[in-house]
N, C-alpha and C positions, 0 to 999 in steps of 0.2 A: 904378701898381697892381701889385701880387705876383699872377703867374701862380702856379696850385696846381702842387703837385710832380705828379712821375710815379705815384708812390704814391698818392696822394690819388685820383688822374684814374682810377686804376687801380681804386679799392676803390668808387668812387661807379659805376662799370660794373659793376661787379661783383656789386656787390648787388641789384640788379634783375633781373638775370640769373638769381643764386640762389633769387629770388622767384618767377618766372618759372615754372623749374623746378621748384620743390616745389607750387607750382600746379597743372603740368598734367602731372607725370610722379610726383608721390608718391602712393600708392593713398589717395582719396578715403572717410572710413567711407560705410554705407549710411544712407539718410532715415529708415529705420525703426528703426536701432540708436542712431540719434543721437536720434529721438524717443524713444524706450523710456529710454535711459540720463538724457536729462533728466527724463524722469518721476521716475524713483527718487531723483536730487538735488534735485528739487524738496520729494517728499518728507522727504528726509534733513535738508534748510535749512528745512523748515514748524517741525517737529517742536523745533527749536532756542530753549528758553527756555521752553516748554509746561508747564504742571503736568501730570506722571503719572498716568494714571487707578487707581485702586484696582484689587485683583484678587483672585483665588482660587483655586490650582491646587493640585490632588491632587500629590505629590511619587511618583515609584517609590522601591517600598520603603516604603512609608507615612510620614504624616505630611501637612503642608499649608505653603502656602507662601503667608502674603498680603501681599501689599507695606505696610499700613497697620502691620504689625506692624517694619518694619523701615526706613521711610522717619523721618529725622532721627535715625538711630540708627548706620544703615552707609550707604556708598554702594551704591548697587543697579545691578550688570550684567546683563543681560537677553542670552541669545545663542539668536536663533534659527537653527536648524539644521535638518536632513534627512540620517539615513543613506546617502541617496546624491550628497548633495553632497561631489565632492572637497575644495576649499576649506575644507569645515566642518570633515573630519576632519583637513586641514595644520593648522590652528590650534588644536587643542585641547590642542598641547602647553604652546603658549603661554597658553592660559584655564589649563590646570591648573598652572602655576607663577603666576599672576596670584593665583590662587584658593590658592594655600600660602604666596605669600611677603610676609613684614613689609612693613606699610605705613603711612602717617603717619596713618591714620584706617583704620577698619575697612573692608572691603569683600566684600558677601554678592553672590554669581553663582551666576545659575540659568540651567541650559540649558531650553529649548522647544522641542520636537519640533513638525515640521508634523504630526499626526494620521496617526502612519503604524504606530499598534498599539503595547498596552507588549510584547510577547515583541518584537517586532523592534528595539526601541528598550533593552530591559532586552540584549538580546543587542552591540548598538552600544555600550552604555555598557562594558559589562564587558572587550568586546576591544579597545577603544581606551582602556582605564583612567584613565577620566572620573573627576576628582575632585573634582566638585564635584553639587549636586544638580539634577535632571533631572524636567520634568514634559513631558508629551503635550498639546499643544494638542486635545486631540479633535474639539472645536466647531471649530475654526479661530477662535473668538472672537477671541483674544489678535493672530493675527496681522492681524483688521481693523481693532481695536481701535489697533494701535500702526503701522498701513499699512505692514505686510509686502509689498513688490515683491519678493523676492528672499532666497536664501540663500547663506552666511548675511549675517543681520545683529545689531548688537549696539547696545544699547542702553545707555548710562548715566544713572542717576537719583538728584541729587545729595540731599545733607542736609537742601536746602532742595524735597525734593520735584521741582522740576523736570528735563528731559528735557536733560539736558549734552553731551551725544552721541548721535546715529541716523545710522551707518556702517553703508553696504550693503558686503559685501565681508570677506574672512577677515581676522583680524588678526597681523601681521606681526611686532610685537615688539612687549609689552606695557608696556616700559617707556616705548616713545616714545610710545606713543597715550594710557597713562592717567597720564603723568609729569604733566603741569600739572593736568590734573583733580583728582585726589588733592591736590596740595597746595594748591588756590584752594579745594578742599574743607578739608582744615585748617583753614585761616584763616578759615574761613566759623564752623567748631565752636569756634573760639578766642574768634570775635568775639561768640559766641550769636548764632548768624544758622539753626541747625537748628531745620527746622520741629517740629511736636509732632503726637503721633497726631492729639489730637481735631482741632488745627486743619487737617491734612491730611484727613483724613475731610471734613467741613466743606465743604471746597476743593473736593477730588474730586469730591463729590454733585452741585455745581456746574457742574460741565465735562461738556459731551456729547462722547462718545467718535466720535473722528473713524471717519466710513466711507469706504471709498474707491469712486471712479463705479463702478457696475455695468456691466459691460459682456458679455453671455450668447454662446453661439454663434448666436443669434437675429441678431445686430448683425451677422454676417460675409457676406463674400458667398461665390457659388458656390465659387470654389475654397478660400478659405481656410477656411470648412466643411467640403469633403474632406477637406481635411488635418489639421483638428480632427475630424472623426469617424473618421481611419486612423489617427490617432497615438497609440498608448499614454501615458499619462502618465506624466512622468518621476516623479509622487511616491512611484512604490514601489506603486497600486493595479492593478488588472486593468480600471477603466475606459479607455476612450480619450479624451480632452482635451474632446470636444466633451461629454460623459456627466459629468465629473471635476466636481468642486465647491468644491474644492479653489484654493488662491489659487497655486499654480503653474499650474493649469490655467488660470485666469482672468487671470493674467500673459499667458500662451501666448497664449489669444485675444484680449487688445487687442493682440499686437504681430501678431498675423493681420491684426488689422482695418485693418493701416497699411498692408499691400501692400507693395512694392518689392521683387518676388522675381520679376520677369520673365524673369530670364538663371537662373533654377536650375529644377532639375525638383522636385516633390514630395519626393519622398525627403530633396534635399539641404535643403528648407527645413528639416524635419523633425530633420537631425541639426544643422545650425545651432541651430535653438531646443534641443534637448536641452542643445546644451554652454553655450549660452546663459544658461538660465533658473538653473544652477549657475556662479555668481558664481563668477569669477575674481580669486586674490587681490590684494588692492590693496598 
């Protein structure tokens, strides 16, 4: 029988070892980040193949924007954002070349503000020379409507009405992320496979718009209360988190309600969820 080499003997040690290691000396994420982050891809993987619900949004600068007007006609990008998310404003160089340059099928993008006023948001578009068109969620409808975890996020909605993409996280380069969409969208317009106003209407009517669980500062306990009633909201208002109504706020307090903040003080949980609840990009 053939003994193994020295090599072999060598690498079969060896690997267990390395395992070993990143085991019990690579910093482990926390129980609370890893629940929170699987929510939002749960989300993002629900959403996948979904008929789009109808809409209707005031545009700044007047005019209206409603998706039955332009499903089976363009593909439809949805980019929800917040003035103060950094991520939102790295990416929007990349939406404003998305949104001007030639494509194998048409494609209409509309930003959505989390409801955070038009002067602050007419002010956001003009110094970061947004070029594409922009409405205020004001209700926050939109974002329970399409279960907003997070900013930003971007939404595609193909020819045939349905939901092709729900990417929590800024986008990085628009040509890797909407290169196959765009063209499985062609072939879809070639094949007659675009749906038609009436029969997306139709459809829509049909579809109850998903909610996401409520969960209030009611649900929290002693301390993570405190910290929802000391913590300003990051979305730009003068309420604090536990006050806010807001689906940042209401992010904030289910990842309160998960605890695993033993080893930090207040304070520090507080600037955690800050950088937190502003998605880092992917």
């Amino acid at each position: 029988m053939r003994r193994p080499s020295t090599e072999l003997l060598f690498l079969l040690t060896l690997g267990p070892a390395l395992t070993a290691f990143h085991v019990h000396f690579k910093p482990q994420p926390k129980r609370s980040a890893v629940l929170s982050e699987a929510k939002t891809l749960v989300a993002d993987t629900d959403w996948q193949g979904r008929l789009a619900p109808d809409f209707e949004l005031p545009l700044l600068g007047g005019g209206t924007f409603r998706l039955s007007d332009h499903v089976g006609k363009e593909v439809v990008v949805l980019n929800f954002f917040a003035t103060w998310c950094e991520p939102c404003r790295a990416e929007i160089p990349e939406l404003n070349r998305l949104a001007l340059q030639a494509s194998p099928v048409p494609i209409d993008l509309l930003g959505i503000d989390a409801n955070e006023g038009t002067n602050l948001v007419e002010g956001f578009v003009k110094d970061l020379g947004v070029r594409y068109p922009v409405a205020v969620d004001d209700s926050e409808a939109m974002q329970r409507r399409f279960s907003i975890q997070a900013f930003p996020t971007t939404i595609v909605i193909g020819l045939d009405g349905k939901v092709q993409l729900h990417e929590t996280g800024a986008v990085p380069n628009v040509d890797i992320v909407f290169s196959k969409i765009l063209q499985s969208n062609a072939q879809l317009l070639h094949a007659g496979g675009a749906i038609g106003k009436e029969a997306f209407v139709g459809a829509a009517e049909r579809v109850r718009p998903a909610e996401p669980e409520a969960r209030g500062a009611s649900a929290l306990g002693e301390r993570a209360r405190s910290i929802a009633e000391t913590m300003p909201c990051p979305c730009g208002c003068t309420k604090k988190v536990a006050a806010c109504g807001c689906q940042t706020a209401k992010g904030i307090q289910e990842r309160l309600a998960l605890g695993g903040w033993v080893d930090k003080t207040n304070a520090q949980v507080m600037e955690e969820l800050n950088r937190d609840f502003c998605m880092k990009g992917m």
